[in-house]
N, C-alpha and C positions, 0 to 999 in steps of 0.2 A: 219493355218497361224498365230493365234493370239495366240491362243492353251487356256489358264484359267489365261490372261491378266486381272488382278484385276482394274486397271487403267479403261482397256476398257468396262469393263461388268459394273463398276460403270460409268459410262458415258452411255452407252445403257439403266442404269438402272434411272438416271436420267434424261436423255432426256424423257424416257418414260411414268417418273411421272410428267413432264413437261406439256407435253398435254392434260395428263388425267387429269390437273388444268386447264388447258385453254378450255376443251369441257365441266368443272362441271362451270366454270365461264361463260361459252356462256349460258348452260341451266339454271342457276339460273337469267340472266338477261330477256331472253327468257321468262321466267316467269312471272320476274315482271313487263312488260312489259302489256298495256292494248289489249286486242286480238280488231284486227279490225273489225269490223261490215260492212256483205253487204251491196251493195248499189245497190237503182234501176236505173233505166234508165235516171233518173233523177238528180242522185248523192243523191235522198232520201232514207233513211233507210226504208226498208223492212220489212213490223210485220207481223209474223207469225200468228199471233191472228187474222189480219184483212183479211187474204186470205180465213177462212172463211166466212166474212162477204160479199164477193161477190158473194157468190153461191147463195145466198136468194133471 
């Protein structure tokens, strides 16, 4: 149908360099971003250090 449409492969070809900026800009924010920390029952943060301190 299009057949070796220069117009159209350049537009396929930049939509599709499009995205692959908009998924490297989602994962570098992704990043910088502080990762959340569980939470207990409580809404208190959880130490792993002290889960053994109950077994004693």
């Amino acid at each position: 149908m299009f057949g070796n449409d220069a117009e159209f492969l350049l537009g396929i070809h930049r939509s599709h360099a499009a995205e692959l900026q908009a998924d490297a800009a989602h994962d570098r924010l992704a990043r910088s971003l502080p990762r959340r920390h569980p939470h207990g029952w409580l809404g208190r943060r959880q130490h792993p250090a002290r889960t053994t301190d109950a077994r004693r």
